[in-house]
MDTraj code that builds the backbone (N, CA, C; nanometers):
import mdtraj as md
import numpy as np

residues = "UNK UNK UNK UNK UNK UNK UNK UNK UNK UNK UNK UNK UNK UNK UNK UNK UNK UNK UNK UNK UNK UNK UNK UNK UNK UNK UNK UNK UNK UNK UNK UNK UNK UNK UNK UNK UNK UNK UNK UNK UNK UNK UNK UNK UNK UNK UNK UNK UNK UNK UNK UNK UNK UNK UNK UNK UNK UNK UNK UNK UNK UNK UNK UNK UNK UNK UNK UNK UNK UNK UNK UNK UNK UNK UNK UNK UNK UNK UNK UNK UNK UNK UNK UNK UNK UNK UNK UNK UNK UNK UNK UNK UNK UNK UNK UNK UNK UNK UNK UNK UNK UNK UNK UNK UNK UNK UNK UNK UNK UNK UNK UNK UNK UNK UNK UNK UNK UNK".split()
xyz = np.array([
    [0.4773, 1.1649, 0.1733],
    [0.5316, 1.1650, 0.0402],
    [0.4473, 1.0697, -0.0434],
    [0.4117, 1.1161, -0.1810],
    [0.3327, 1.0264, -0.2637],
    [0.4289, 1.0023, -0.3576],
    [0.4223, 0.8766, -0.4133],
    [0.4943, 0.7587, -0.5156],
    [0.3583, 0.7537, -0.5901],
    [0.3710, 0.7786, -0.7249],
    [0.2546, 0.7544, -0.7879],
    [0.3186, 0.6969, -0.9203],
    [0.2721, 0.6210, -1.0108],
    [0.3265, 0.5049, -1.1238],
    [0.2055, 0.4739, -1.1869],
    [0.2617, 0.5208, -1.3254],
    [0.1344, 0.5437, -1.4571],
    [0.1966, 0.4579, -1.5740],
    [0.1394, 0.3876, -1.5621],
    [0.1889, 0.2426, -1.7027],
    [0.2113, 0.1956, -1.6630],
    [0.3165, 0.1069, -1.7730],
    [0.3654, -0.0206, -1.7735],
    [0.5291, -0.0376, -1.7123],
    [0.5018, 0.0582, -1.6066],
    [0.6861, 0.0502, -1.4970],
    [0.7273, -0.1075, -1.4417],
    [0.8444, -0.1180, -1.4858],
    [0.8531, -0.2536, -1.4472],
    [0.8882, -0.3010, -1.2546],
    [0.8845, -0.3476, -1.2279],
    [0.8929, -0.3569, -1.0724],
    [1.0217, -0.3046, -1.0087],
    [1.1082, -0.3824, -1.0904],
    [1.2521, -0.3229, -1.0746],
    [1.2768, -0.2037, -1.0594],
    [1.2261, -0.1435, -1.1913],
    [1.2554, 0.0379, -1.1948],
    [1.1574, 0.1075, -1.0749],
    [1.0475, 0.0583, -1.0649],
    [1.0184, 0.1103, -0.9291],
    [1.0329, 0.1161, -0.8147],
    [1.1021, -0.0326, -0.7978],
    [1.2319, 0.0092, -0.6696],
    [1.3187, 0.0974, -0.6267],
    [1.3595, 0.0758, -0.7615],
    [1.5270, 0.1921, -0.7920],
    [1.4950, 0.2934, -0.8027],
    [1.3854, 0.3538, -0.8531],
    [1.3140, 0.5163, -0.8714],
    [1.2824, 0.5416, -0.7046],
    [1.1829, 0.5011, -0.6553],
    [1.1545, 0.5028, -0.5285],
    [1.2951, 0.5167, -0.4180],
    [1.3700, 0.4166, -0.4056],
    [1.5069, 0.4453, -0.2974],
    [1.5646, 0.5444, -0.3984],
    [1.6352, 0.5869, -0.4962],
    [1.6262, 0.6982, -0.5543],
    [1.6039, 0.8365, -0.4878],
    [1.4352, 0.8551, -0.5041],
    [1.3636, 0.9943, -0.4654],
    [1.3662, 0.9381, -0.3098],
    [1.4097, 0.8530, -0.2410],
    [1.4025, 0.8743, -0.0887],
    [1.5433, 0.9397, -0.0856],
    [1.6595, 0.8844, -0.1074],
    [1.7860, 0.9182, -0.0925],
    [1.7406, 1.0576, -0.0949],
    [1.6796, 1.1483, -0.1738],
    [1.7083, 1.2857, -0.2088],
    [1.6880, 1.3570, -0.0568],
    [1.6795, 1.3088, 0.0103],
    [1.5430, 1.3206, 0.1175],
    [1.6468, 1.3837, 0.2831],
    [1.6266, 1.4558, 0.3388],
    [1.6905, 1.4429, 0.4395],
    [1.5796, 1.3413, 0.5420],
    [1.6906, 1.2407, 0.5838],
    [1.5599, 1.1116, 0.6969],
    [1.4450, 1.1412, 0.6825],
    [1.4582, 1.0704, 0.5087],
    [1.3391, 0.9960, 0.4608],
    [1.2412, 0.8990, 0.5814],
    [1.3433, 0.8290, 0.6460],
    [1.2347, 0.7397, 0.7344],
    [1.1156, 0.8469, 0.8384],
    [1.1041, 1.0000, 0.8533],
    [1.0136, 1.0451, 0.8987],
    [0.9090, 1.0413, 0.8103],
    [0.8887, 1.0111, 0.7252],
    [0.7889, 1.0477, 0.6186],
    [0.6739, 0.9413, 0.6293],
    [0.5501, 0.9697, 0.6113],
    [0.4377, 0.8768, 0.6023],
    [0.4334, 0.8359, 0.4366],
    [0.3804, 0.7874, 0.3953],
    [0.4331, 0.7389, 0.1742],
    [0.2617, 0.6987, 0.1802],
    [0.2507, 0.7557, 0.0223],
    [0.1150, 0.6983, -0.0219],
    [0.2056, 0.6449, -0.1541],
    [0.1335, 0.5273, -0.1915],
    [0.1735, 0.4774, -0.3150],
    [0.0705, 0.4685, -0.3884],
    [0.0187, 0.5265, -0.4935],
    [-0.0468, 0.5312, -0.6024],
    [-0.0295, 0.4216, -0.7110],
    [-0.1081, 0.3505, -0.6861],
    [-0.0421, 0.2249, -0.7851],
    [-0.1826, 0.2672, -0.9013],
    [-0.2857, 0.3347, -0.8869],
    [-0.4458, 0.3494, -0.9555],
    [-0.3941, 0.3356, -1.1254],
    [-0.2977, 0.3766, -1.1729],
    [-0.2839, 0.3391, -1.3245],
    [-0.1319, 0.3025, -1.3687],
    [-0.1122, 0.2157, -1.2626],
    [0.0196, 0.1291, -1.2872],
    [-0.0336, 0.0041, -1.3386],
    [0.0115, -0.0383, -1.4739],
    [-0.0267, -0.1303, -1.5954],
    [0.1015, -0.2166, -1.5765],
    [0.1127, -0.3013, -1.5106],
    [0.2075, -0.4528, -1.4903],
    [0.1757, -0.4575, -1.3284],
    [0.2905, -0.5719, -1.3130],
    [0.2847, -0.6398, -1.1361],
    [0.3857, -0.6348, -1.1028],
    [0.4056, -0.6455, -0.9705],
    [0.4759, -0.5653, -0.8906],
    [0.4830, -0.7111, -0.7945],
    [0.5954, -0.7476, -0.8173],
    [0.6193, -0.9423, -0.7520],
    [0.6185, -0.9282, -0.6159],
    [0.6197, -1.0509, -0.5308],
    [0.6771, -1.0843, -0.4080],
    [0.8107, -1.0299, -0.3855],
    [0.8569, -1.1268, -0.4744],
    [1.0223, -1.0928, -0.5026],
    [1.0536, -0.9567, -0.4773],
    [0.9854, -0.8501, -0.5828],
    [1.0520, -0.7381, -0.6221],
    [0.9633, -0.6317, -0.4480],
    [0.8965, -0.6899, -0.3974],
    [0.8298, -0.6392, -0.2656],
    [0.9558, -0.6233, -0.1871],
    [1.0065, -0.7778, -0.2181],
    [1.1297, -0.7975, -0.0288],
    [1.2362, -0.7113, -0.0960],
    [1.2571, -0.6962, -0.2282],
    [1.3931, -0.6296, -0.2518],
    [1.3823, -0.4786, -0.2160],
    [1.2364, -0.4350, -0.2547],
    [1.2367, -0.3115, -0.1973],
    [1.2587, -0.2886, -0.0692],
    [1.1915, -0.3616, 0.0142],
    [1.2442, -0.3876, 0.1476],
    [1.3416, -0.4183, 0.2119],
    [1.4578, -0.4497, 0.1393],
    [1.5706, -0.4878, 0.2148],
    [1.6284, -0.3476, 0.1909],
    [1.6400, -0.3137, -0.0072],
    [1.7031, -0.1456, 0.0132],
    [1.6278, -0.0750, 0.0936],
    [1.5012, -0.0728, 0.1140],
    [1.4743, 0.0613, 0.2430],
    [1.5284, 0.0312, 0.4000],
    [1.5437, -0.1052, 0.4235],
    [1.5650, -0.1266, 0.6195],
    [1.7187, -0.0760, 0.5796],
    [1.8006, -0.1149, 0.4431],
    [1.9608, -0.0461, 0.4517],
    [1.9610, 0.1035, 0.4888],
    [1.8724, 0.1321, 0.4477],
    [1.8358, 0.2954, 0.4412],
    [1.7781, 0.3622, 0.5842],
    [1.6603, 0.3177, 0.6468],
    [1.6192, 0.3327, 0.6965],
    [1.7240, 0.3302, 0.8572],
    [1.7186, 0.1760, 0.8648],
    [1.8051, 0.1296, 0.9899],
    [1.6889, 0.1409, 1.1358],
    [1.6049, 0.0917, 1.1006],
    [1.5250, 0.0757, 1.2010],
    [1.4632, 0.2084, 1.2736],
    [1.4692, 0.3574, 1.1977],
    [1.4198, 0.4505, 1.2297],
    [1.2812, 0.4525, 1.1898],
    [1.2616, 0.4055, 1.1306],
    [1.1091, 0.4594, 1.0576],
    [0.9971, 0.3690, 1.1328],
    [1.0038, 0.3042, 1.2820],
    [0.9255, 0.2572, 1.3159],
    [0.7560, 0.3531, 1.3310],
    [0.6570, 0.2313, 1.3299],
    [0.5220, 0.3307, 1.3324],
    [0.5002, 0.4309, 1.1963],
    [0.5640, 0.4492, 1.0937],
    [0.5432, 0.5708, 1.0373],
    [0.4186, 0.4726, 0.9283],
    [0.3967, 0.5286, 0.8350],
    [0.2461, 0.4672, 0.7693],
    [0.2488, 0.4272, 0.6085],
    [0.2347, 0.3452, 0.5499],
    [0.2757, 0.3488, 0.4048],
    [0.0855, 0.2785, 0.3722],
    [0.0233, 0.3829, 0.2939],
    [-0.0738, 0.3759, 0.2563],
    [-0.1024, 0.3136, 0.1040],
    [-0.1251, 0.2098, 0.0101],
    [-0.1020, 0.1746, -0.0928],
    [-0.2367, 0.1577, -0.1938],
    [-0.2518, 0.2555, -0.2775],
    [-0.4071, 0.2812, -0.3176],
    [-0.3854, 0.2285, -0.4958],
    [-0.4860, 0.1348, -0.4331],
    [-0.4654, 0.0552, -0.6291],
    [-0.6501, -0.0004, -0.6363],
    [-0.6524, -0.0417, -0.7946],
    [-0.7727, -0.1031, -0.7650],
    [-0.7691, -0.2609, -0.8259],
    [-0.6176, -0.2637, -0.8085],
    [-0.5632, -0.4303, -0.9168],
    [-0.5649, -0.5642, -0.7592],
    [-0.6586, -0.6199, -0.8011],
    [-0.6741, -0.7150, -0.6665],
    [-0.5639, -0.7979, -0.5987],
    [-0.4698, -0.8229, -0.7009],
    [-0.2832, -0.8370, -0.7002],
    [-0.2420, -0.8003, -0.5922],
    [-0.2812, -0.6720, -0.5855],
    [-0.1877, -0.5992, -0.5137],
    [-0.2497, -0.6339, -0.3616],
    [-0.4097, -0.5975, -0.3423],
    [-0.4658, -0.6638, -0.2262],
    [-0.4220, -0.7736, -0.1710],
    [-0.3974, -0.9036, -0.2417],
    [-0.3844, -1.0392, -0.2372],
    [-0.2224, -0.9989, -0.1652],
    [-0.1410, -0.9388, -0.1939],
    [-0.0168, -0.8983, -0.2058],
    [0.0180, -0.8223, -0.0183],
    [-0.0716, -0.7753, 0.0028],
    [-0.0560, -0.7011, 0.1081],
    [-0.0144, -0.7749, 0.2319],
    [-0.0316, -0.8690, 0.2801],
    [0.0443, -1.0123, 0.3728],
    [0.1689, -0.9761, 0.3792],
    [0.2269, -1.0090, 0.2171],
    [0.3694, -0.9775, 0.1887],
    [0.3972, -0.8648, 0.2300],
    [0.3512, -0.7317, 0.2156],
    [0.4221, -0.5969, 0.2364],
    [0.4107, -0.5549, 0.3736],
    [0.3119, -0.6430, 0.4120],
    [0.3022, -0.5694, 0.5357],
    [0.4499, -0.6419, 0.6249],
    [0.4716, -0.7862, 0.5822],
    [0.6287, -0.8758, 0.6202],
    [0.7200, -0.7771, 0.6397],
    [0.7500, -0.7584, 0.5104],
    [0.7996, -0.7039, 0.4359],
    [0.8554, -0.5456, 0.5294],
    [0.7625, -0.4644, 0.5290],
    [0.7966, -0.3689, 0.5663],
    [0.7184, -0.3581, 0.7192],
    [0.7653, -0.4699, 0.8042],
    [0.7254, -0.4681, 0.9666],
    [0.7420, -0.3661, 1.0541],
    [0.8188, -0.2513, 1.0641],
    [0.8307, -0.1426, 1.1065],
    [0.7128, -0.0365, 1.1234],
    [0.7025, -0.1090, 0.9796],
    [0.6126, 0.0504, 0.9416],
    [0.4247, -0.0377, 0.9380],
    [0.3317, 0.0681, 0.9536],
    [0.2226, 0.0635, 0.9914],
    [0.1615, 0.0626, 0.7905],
    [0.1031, -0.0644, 0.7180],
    [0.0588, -0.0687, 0.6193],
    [-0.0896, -0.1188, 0.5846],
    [-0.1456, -0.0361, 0.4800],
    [-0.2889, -0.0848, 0.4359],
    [-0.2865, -0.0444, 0.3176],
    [-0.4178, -0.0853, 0.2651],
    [-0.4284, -0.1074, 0.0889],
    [-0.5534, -0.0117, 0.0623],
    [-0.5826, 0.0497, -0.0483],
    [-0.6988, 0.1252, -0.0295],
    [-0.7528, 0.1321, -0.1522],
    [-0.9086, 0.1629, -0.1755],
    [-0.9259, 0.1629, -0.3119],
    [-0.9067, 0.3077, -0.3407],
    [-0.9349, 0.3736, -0.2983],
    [-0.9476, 0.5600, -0.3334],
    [-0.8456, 0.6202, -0.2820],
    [-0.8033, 0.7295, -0.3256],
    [-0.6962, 0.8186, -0.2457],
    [-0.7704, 0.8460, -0.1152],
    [-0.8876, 0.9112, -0.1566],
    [-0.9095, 0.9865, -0.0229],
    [-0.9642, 0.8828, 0.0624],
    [-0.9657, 0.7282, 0.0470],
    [-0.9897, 0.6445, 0.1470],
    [-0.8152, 0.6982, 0.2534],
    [-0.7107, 0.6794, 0.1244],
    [-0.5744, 0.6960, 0.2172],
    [-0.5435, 0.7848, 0.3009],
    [-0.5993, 0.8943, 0.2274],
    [-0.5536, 1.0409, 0.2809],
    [-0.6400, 1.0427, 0.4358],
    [-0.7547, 1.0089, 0.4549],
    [-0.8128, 0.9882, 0.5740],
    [-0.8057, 0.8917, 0.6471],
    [-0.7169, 0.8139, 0.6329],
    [-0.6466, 0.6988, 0.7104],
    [-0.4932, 0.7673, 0.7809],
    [-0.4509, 0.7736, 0.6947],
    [-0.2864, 0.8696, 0.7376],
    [-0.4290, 0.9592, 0.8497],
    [-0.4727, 1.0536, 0.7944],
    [-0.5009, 1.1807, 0.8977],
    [-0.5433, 1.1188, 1.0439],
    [-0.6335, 0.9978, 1.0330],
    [-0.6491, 0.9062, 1.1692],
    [-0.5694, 0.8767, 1.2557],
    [-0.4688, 0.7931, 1.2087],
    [-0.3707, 0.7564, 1.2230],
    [-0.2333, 0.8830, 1.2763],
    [-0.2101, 1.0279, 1.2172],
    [-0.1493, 1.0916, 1.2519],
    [-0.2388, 1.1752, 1.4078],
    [-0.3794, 1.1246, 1.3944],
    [-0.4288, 1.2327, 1.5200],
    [-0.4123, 1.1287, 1.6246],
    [-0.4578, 0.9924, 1.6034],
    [-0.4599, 0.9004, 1.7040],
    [-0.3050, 0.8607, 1.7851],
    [-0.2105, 0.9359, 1.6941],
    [-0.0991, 0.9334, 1.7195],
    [-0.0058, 1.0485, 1.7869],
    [-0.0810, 1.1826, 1.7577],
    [-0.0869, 1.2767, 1.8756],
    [-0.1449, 1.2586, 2.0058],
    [-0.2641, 1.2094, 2.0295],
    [-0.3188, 1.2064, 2.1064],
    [-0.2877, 1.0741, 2.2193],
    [-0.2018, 1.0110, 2.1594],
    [-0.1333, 0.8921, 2.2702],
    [0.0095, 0.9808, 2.2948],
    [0.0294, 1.0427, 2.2477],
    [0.2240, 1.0814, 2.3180],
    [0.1750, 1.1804, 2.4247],
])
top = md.Topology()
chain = top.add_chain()
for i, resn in enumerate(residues, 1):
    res = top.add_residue(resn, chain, resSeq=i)
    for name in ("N", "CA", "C"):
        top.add_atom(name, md.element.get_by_symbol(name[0]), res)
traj = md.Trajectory(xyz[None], top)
């Protein structure tokens, strides 16, 4: 599933949009997530990181172990930031990317290297 955010979205609302479009979801926690941050115009806090993270582990409940959250920006913030998310969202398998298709061929690695061990 791709999350993609164009302007000036405030952190908050991208929480709440995001658990939002997961709810819609039948077990959302199977899903691998690319987040498109490439023309999201503001920052996206520590703070507003763990809150997303606490509504998704409510959500989740410890299913979504291993699954992959790929996060493609080119705001160095967000790089610097990645420590936190990866805390943050310990379950799940996270990296930062400059290009989509750096992401998209990371997930595909990651989903073969992950066939090929079960």
């Amino acid at each position: 599933m791709t999350f993609r955010y164009i302007g000036g979205i405030d952190g908050g609302d991208i929480n709440m949009s995001m658990i939002d479009q997961l709810m819609q979801l039948d077990r959302p926690w199977e899903y691998d997530n690319i987040v498109d941050m490439r023309r999201h115009e503001g920052t996206v806090t520590a703070g507003e990181i763990e809150d997303l993270a606490h509504r998704w582990q409510r959500l989740a409940q410890g299913r979504d172990q291993g699954r992959l959250i790929a996060i493609v920006s080119d705001d160095p913030l967000v790089f610097a930031r990645l420590p936190i998310s990866r805390a943050a969202f310990a379950n799940r398998v996270l990296e930062g990317f400059a290009l989509m298709e750096e992401a998209l061929c990371w997930i595909e690695e990651q989903r073969r290297e992950r066939r090929l061990s079960a």
